[in-house]
N, C-alpha and C positions, 0 to 999 in steps of 0.2 A: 733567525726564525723566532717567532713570538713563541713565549712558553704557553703550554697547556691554560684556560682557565680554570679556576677552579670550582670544588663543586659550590652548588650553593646554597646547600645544608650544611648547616654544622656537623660535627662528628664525621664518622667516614661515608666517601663518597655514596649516595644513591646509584640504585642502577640507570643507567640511559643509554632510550634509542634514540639513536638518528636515523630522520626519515632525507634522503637527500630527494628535491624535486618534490614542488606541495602544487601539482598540477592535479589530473584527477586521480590519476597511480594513486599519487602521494597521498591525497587527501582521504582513498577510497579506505590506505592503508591505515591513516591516522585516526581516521572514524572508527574501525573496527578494533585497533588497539586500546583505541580512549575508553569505548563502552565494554570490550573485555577485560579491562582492567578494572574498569567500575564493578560490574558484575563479580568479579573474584577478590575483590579490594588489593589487587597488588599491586603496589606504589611503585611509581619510577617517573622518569622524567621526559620528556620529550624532545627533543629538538628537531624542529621544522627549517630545514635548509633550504632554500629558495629566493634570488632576488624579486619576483614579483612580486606588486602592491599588494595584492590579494592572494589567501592562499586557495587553492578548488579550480581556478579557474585555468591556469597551465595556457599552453597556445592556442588547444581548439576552443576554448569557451571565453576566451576575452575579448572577440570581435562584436562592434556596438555594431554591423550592419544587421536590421532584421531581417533583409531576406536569404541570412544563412541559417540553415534549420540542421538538425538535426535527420541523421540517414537513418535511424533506428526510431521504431516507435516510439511512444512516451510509455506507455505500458512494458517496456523493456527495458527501461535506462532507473531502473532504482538504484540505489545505493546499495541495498541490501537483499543477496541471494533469497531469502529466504520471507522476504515482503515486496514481489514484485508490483505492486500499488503504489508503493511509498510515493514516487515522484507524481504517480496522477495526484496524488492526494495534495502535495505539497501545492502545485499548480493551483489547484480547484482551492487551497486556502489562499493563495497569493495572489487576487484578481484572472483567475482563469476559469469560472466556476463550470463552464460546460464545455473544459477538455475532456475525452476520452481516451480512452486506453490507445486507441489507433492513431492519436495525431499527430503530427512530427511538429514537435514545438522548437524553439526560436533555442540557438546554441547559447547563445548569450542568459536565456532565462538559466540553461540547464547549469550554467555555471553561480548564478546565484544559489541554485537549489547545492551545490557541491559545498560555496560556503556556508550558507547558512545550516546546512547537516551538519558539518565540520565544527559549528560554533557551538552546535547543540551540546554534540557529543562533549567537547572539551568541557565546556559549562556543567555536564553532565556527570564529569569524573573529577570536577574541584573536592580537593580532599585527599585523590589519590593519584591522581596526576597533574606533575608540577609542567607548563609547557612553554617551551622557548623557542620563539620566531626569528630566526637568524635571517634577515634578508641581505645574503648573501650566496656568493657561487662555494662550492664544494670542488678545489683544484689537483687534493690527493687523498690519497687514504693508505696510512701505512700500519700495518697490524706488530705488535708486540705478543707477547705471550709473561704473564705475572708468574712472579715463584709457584703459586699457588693451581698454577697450570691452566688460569681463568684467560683467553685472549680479551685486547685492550685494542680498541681501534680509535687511530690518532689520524682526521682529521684534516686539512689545513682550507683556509678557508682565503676568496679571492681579495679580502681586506686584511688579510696579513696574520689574522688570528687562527688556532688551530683549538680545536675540541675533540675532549675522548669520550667514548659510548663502546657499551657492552655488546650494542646490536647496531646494526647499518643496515639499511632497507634502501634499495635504490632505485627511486621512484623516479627515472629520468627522460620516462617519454621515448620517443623516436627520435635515432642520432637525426643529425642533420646531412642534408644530401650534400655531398660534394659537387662544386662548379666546374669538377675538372673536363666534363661533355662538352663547356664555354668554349669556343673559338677564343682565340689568345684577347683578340683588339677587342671583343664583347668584357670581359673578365675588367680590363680594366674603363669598362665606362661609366659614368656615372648614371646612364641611362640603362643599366642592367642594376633591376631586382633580384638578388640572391632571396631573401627570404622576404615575401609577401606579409607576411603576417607580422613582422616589428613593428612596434608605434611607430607611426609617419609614412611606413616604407611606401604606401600607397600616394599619399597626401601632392606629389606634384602632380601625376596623372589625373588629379579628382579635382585640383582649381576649375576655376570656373572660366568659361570660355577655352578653356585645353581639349580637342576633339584627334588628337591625333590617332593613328590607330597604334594598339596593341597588339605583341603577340604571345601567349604562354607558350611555354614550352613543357608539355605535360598536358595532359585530357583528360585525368581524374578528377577525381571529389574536389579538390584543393583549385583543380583549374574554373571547375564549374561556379564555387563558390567566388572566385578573385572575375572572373566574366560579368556575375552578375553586378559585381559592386564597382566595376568601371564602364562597366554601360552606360551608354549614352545617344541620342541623337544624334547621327552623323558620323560617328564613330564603328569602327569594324572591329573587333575583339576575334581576332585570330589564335587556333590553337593547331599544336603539329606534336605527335607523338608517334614512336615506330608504329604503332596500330591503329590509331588513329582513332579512336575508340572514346566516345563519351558514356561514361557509365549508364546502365541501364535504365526506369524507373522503378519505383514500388507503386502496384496495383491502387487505383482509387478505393476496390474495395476487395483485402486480400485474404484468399485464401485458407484455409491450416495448411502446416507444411504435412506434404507426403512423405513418409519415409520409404527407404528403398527396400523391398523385398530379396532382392540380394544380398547376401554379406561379400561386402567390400573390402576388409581388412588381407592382408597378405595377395592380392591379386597383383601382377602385374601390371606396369603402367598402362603396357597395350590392352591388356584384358581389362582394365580400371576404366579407360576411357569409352572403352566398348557397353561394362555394363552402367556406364554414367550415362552413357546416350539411349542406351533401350530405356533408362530410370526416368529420363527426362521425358521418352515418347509415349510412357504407359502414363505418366501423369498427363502430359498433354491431349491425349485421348480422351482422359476419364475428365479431366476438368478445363481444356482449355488454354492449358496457362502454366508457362515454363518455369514459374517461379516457389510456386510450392516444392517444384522438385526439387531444384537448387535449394530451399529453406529446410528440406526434409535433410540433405546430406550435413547441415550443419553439427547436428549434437556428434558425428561421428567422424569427420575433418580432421581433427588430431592422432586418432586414432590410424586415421588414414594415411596420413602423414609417416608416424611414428614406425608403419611399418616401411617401408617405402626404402629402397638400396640407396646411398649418396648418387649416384649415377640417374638414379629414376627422379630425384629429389631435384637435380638439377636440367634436367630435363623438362621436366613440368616447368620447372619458375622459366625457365627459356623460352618454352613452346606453348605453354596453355596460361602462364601465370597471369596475362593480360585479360586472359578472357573469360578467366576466371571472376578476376575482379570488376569488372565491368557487369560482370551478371551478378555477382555474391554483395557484393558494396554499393548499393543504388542510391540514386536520384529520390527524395521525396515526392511525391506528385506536385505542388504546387514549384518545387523546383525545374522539375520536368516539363511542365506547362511555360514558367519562366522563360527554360533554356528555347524550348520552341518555339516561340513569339522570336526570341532573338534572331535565331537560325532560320526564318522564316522571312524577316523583313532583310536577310543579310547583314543582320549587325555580328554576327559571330559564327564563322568560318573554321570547320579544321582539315585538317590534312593528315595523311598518315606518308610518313616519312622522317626526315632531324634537318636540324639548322647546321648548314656546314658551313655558313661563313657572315659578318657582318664588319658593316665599315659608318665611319661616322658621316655624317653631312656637313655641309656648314650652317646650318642652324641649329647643329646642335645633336638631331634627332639621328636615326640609322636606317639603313638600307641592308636588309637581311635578305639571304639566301638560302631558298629549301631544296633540298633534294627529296623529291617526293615521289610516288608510283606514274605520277601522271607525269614526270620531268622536272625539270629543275623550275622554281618560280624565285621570283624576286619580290618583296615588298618592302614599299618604307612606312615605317612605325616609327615613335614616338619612343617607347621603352620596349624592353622583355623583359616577361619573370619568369623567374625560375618555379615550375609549377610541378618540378618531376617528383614531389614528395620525400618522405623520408628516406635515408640510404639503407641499404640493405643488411649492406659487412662492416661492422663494429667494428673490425681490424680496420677498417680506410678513416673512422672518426678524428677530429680531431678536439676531441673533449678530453682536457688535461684530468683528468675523474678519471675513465673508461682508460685512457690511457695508461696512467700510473698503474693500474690496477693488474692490466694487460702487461706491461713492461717486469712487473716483481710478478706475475704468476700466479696471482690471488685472482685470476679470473681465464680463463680461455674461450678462445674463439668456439661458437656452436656450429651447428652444422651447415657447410657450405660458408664458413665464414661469417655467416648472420647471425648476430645479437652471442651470447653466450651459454655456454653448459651450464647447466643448474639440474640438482637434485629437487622436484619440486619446491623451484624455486630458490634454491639455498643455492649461491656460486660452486662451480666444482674450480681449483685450483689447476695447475700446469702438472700435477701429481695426479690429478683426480678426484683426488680424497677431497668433502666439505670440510676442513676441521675450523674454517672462521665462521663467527656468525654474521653473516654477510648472505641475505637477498635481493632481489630483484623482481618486479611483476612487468607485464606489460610485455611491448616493445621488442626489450633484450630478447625475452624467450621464442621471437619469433622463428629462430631457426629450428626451436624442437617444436613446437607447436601450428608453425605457420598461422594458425587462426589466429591471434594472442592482443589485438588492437582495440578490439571493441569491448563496451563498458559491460558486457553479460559475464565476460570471459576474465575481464581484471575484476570485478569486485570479487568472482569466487576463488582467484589466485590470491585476491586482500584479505581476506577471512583466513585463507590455511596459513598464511605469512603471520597472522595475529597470533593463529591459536601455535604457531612454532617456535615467535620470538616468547611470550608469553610463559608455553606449556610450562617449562623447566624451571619457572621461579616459583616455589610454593607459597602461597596464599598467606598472610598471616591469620590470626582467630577475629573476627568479625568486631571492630569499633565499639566501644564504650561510648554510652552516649556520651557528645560532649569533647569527645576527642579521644586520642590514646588508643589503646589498645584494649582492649578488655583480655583478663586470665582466660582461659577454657573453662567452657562450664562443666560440670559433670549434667545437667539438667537444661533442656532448652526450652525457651519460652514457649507458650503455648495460645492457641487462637480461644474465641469464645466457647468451643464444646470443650474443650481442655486436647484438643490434640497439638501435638508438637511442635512445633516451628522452625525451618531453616534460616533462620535470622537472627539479629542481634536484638535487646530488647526495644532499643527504640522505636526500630523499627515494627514490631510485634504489636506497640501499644496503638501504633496510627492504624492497623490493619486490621485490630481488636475493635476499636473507634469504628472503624468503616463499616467493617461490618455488623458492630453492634446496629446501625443506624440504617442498616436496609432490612435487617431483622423488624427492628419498628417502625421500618415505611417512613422516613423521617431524614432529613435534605443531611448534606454535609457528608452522606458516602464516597462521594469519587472525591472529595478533597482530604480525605484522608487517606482513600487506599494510595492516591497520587503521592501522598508525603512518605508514605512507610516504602514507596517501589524508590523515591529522592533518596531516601536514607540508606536505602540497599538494593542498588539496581537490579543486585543478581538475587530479588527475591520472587521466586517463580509465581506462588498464590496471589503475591500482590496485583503483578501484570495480568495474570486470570483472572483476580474477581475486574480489572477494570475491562477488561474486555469482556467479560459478560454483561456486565450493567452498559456499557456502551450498546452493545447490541441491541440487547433484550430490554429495557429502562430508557432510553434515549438520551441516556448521560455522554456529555462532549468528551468523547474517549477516541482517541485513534484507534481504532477496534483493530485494523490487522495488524499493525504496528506493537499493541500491548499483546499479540496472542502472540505474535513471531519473539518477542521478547521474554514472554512465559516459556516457551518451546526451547530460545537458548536458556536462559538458568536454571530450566529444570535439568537437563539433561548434565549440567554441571555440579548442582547443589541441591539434593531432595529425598527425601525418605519416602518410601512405597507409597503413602499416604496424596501425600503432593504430587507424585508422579500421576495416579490415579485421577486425582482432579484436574489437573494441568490436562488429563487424556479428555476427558467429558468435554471441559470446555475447547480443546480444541477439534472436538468430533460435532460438537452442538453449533459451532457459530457459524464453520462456509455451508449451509445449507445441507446437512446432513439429518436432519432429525431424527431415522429410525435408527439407524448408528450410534445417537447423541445419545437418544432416550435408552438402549443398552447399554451405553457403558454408565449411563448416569444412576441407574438400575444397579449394576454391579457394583459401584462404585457404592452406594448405600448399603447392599448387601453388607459389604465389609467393614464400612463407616457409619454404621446409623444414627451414631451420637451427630456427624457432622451437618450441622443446623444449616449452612450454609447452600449443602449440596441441596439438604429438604426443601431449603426456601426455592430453590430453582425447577426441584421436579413436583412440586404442588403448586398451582394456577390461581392463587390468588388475587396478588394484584399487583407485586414489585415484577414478575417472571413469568412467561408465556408459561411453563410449566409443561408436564410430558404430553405427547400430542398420543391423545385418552380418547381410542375410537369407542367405546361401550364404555367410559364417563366412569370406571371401577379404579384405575389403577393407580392412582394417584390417591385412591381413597385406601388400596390396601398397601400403601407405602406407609402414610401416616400409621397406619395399624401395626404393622411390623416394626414402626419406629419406637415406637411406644414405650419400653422398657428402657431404652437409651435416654430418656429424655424426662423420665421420672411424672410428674404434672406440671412440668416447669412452665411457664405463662406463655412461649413462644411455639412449643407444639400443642397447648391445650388452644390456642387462638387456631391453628391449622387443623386441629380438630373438629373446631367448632364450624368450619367455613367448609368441611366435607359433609357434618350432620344436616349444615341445612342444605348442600348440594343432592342431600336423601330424601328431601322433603323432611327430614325428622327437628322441625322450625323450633319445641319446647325442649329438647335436647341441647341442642346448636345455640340458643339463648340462654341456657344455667353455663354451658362451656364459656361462651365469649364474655360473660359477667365476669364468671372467674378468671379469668387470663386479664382482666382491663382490672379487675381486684389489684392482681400482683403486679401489672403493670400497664399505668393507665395511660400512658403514651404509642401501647400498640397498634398499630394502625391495623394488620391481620385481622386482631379481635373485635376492632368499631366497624370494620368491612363485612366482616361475617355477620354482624349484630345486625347492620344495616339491610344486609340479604335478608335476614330475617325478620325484622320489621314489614320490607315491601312483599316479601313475598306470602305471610301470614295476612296482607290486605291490611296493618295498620300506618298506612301513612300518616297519619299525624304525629303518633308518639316516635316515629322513624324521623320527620322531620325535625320536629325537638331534639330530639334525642343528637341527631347528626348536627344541628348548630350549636348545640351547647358545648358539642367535644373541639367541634372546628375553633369555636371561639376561644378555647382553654389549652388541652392537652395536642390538640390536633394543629397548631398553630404553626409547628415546626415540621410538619408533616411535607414529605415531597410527591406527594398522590395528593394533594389537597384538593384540587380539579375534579378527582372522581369522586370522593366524597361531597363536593357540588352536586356532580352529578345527578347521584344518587337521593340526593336532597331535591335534586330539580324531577324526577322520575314521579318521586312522593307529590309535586307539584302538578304534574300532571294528569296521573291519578285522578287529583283530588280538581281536578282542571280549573287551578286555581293558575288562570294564563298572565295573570298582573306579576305578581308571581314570577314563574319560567322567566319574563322578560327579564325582571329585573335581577334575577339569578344570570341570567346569562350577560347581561351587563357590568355587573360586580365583580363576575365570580370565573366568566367561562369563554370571554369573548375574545379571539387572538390580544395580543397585549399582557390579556392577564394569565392565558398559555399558551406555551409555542408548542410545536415539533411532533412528535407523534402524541405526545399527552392531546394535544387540539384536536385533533385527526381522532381519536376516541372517544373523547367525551366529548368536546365541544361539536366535532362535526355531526356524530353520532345523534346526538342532543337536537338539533337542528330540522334533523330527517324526523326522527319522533314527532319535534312539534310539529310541523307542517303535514306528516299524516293524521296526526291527531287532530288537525285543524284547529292550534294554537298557534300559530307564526301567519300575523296580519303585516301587513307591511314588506318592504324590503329587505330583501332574504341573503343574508352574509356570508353566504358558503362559500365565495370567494376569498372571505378574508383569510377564512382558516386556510383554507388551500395554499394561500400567496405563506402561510409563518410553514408548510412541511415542505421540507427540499423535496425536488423530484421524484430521487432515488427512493424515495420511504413510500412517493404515493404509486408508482409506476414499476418502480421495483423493488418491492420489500421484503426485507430478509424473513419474516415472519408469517404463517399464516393468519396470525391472530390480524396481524399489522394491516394484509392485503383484504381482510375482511373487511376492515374500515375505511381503508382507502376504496373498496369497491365502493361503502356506502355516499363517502362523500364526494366522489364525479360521478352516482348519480343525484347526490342534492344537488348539483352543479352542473348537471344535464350536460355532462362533458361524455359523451358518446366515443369520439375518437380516443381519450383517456381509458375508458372503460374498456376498448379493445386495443389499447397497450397492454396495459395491466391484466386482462387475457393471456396476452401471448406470452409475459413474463412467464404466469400459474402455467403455462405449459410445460415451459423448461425447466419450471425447480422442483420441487421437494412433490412427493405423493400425495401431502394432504392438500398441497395448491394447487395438483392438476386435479384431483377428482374433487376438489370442494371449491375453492376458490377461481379454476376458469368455468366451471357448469354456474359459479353464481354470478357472475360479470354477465355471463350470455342472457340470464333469466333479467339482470337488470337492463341488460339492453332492450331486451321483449317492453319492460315496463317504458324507459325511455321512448320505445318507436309503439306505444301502446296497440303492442299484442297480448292484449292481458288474459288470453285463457293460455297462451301457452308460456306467458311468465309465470302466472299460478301454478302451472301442471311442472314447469323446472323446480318453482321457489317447493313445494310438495315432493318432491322426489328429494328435494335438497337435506329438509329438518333433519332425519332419521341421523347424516352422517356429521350436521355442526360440530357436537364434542371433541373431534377429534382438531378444530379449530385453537382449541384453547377458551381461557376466559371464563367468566360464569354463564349460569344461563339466563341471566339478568341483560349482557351483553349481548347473549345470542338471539336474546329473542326478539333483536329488530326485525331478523330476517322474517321471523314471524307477521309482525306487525306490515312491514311488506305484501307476504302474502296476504294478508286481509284486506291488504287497500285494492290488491289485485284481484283476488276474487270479486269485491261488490262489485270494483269498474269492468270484469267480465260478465254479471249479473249474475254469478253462482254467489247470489246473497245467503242461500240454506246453507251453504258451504261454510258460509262467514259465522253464520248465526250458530254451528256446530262447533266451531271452536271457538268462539267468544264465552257460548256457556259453558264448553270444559274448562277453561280457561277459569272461569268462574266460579267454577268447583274448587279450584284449589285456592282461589284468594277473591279477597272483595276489591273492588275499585271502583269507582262510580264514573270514572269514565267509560270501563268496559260495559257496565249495567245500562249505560245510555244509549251508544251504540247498541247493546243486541235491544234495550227497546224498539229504536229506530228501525231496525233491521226485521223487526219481528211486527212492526205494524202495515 
């Protein structure tokens, strides 16, 4: 036998897992080790055991036919428990942009998605983990125990060589079924498929001009899939199984699961099955449709299982387990449609019965014999395959792995003989006792779990397997830049208010950078917070500020992705502080705003110094800001901040943009002087400045004013569009339309912004002029629409966001848009169903011009805008709105009374010309 290799670090051995099987078990495991070891920085090695070319992809995900789908949604199949999006999202970046959650996408895509997660991660933990792709088979595994009382597991590998690791994870999928069911003379033909799924194994049946018929043997998932892909013209694809039973479908459009109002646990099989069928008849009543009921028993399967006598256990897989699965494990509907067509033209036949005998021809092919319910039949086919799935009893395997393992005692048969005993997950031994460190997910566990196959159920057994191999090796002290180690600090680094940091310093400098530069409105935020989260995965703030700026800012941030990953390092690595804001931003971003806006409130309460949190809950211009129904609170934050923050130029700038939200314009203008004094790259205080130019009526000196700083300080600016804006506002004013044009050509026209920045200013901008009757010519509301994804104009996380998007499908007289975007502000948040669907309906009035009872909505609306966010520079299109709507209802004195209040508080010779007009 070959010796051990060695390790291969200098000095003494590294610790190392082995993960044996880098199918999706494997890969689910290795993903979640790789990036909790990044996150904790605990160094070790890996070793990925598996002869496949690819690791992720295992047997189910390596088939190139596309009409094999996946049996589970897409919205189900993430990687990670705790971001169940991830795979929609992966999709929708990788040429799939309008998958939904609901759609059963292609098996083959899911296994790229397995590598390329796989790639991330490991790429992701360079530095901390060293990892080695053995593509080879794993044929034993024999445990030592060191003086030191540490076990040593040795390994031997199907090339001769053998490896030792601290840990072993046995990631090996579903044994293989035994052929022993075969009729002797079938077993040895070359016209019998044992396993379908080997490269080739298909490849004589699929020549061209080959029609003979087929038969599987089996009527599951595996059969349905191997039917489709030897389809053909002329061809009969026959199936025979003891039930005869072709799995069920999934609903075209399905249900929530029902859960069962009985508790099921501890009942007897006969009383089990009794209250399974009253469970299935009250759901069928109430909706229909047998499957929510079925979907409702899932979260509680195991459970049900776990209490169940050995006797009952075996009872059920005897007598219900077929038909269980046949309703629990479905058909996707476009499979279901597939199999139908087939079964309909008679190209695919089954039977419920078994093959009791076959003989060969002389051309080759075989003449099979069924005993079926309806009597014995004959046919001749071409091949069989074996389509009975995987085997049950791990005792009948013939994997020299499972074997060995089974033979020395390091592993026992589970219950009824299927798969193995494991302590969540940890092997139990022929003693009982775990004392190796030796798991297993998936598959194996099927005999304690029964549910244990599908991908909901292994990634949350891959996560507790991470955090078990893992737990017991302590962290060392966080990375010196540069390399090394760094001493312990007595003092840790701190963010720009001076609070503390759970990181190392390099990482502290990139997140200090970031956030210095959303404080001043100014580009290169999310490439810095991205380098300080690189430098230390497990640093919680980091992944929170990117996930707020993703949300709230429109920064290319995987938003559930960085908040599920703030969620794990906090809860690993964080002081009260961090915990606190990690809460905010995870309460602020799935659609919770009055939740958000309290803990973001408390969270100040006790942090006022932190500039960060202030920038989020004051509505300037980087951050929706607190959703502020009476337009105070946000102003008596800044107030209470106050003494935290001394007159330092970044809360005298959020000062100054509350004074003039008072109307108090020569207050609000000495503030935002002084903050651009001490620092003249803030963008808060040229923002505030600029409110207060337009809104005091001096557009000129506003206009100056705002090209001189864009041209200079303002150049590095990542708001730079709304400071256009703002410039172009002054333009119109002064209806100076030569002007507007060529501002919106330079400065504002898709090109020169994309994404939700277009959708606010530039769309926004658009509607203005064309009420103002400055937009001659051909009207581009299209373009901006074609640079915002869907999701931001149809369904937007933000009120602020859904306001704008109201505005620009109706620049774009997108009527059926306008009533999407309704039914969204139904479902979300309270400020979009009472602000944002009542102002889609009044825009729709304007669209089918019912213009006294758009006026009488867009009036009823004003009073509640604040609570939208934003200024009221921004809100007051809806204003402008109603003025167009009142003249074109002919309540012109209506128009003519708010144009002169309007006029009271600021000059503009646009509004002065109108209420001429209006007034003669």
């Amino acid at each position: 036998m070959a010796s051990p290799e060695p390790c291969s670090t200098s000095g003494p051995c590294k610790r190392t897992v082995a993960v044996v099987g880098a199918g999706a078990a494997g890969a689910l495991v290795a993903i979640q080790l790789c990036e909790t070891a990044a996150r904790r920085r605990v160094p070790f090695e890996l070793l990925l055991i598996d002869p496949a070319p690819e690791a992720g992809r295992g047997v189910a995900y390596s088939t190139l036919d596309r009409c094999h789908r996946l049996n589970v949604v897409a919205g189900r199949m993430s990687c990670y428990p705790d971001d169940p999006g991830h795979f929609v999202r992966w999709l929708c970046r990788h040429g799939e942009p309008g998958v939904r959650s609901g759609d059963f996408a292609e098996r083959y895509r899911y296994g790229a998605y397995l590598a390329d997660t796989l790639g991330r991660a490991i790429m992701a933990a360079q530095g901390v983990v060293t990892v080695r792709r053995l593509r080879t088979r794993a044929t034993g595994c024999h445990w030592t125990t060191l003086p030191g009382g540490d076990p040593r597991a040795r390994l031997e590998l199907a090339d001769g060589r053998t490896v030792e690791a601290h840990r072993v994870v046995l990631a090996t999928g579903p044994s293989r079924a035994s052929s022993a069911w075969a009729p002797e003379e079938l077993r040895g033909s070359d016209r019998f498929i044992t396993d379908p799924w080997a490269p080739g194994a298909l490849d004589a049946a699929l020549q061209d001009g080959r029609k003979e018929d087929v038969l599987l043997v089996g009527t599951g998932l595996t059969s349905v899939d191997i039917a489709m892909t030897l389809d053909r013209p002329g061809r009969t694809v026959h199936g025979v199984s003891r039930g005869g039973r072709l799995p069920q479908a999934h609903a075209v459009d399905p249900l929530p699961a029902a859960a069962c109002a009985t508790p099921l646990r501890g009942l007897s099989l006969a009383a089990l099955r009794a209250a399974v069928r009253q469970h299935i008849g009250r759901v069928m009543r109430t909706h229909g449709d047998w499957r929510p009921a079925v979907d409702g028993l899932r979260p509680v399967t195991a459970e049900i299982w776990a209490s169940m006598s050995t006797a009952e256990r075996a009872e059920f897989v005897e007598q219900d387990g077929s038909l269980w699965n046949t309703h629990r494990h479905r058909m996707p509907p476009a499979t279901a449609e597939a199999v139908g067509r087939m079964r309909r033209a008679r190209r695919m036949r089954t039977y419920q019965g078994r093959l009791a005998s076959a003989s060969a021809r002389p051309d080759g092919s075989l003449t099979v014999s069924l005993t079926t319910g309806d009597g014995p039949r004959t046919l001749p086919v071409g091949w069989v395959v074996d389509c009975t799935g995987p085997g049950l009893r791990l005792s009948d395997t013939a994997d020299p792995l499972w074997r060995s393992l089974l033979d020395q005692g390091a592993a026992l048969p589970g219950p009824l003989g299927m798969g193995v005993a494991t302590d969540h997950g940890r092997l139990r031994g022929a003693d009982g006792g775990t004392t190796r460190p030796l798991w297993t997910l998936g598959a194996p566990r099927r005999g304690e779990l029964w549910e244990t196959t599908a991908i909901p159920e292994i990634r949350a057994q891959a996560a507790t397997i991470a955090e078990a191999v893992l737990g017991p090796w302590t962290a060392p002290a966080p990375p010196a830049p540069g390399g090394g180690t760094a001493r312990r600090r007595t003092r840790r680094p701190t963010d720009t208010s001076g609070l503390p940091l759970s990181t190392h310093a390099a990482a502290a400098t990139a997140y200090r950078l970031g956030v210095d530069r959303l404080l001043k409105v100014r580009t290169g935020a999310a490439q810095a917070l991205r380098r300080s989260v690189a430098l230390d995965p497990g640093f919680a703030l980091g992944h929170a500020a990117l996930a707020l700026i993703g949300h709230e800012c429109g920064a290319d941030v995987d938003v559930p992705r960085a908040l599920a990953d703030a969620r794990r390092a906090v809860r690993e690595r964080a002081d009260v502080h961090e915990r606190s804001f990690v809460d905010v931003v995870s309460r602020r971003v799935p659609h919770s705003p009055a939740d958000g806006d309290a803990a973001l409130l408390r969270h100040l309460a006790d942090y006022p110094g932190d500039a960060l949190a202030l920038a989020v809950a004051v509505p300037t211009i980087a951050f929706s800001g607190l959703r502020d129904l009476d337009g105070t609170t946000a102003l008596r934050v800044v107030e209470r901040t106050a003494p935290a923050h001394g007159e330092g130029w970044f809360h005298t700038s959020l000062l100054a943009f509350m004074r003039q939200e008072q109307g108090r314009y020569d207050e609000a203008g000495v503030l935002a002087e002084r903050a651009l004094a001490a620092e003249p790259a803030s963008g808060h205080a040229m923002h505030a400045l600029a409110h207060v130019h337009y809104e005091s009526g001096d557009h000129r000196t506003g206009r100056e004013r705002l090209e001189r700083w864009l041209a200079h300080r303002g150049r590095g600016g990542t708001h730079r569009a709304h400071f256009s804006w703002h410039a172009a506002l002054h333009e119109l004013a002064l209806e100076d339309t030569a002007a507007v044009r060529r501002r919106w050509a330079e400065q504002l026209s898709p090109g020169k912004v994309y994404g939700v920045r277009a959708l606010v200013d530039s769309g926004s901008l658009l509607w203005r002029a064309r009420l103002a009757g400055a937009w001659q010519g051909p009207f581009p509301i299209g373009d901006v629409l074609d640079t915002a994804p869907a999701d931001v104009l149809e369904r937007p996380a933000t009120a602020f966001v859904a306001l704008h998007s109201a505005i620009a499908l109706t620049a774009a007289d997108d009527l059926p848009g306008l009533r999407r975007l309704r039914v969204h502000a139904l479902r979300a948040d309270e400020v979009q169903r009472s602000v944002i669907a009542p102002l889609c309906a009044a825009f729709e009035d304007i669209l089918e011009e019912r213009w006294t009872d758009a006026a009488r909505g867009l009036e009823r609306l004003l009073p509640r805008l604040p609570g939208v966010g934003g200024s009221a520079a921004q809100r007051e299109i809806v204003e402008e709105a109603l003025l167009y709507a009142l003249v074109s209802a002919g309540r012109c004195e209506a128009a003519r009374d708010r144009l002169a209040e309007r006029l009271d508080r600021r000059s503009s010779p646009h509004d002065r010309r109108r209420l001429t007009a209006l007034s003669s």
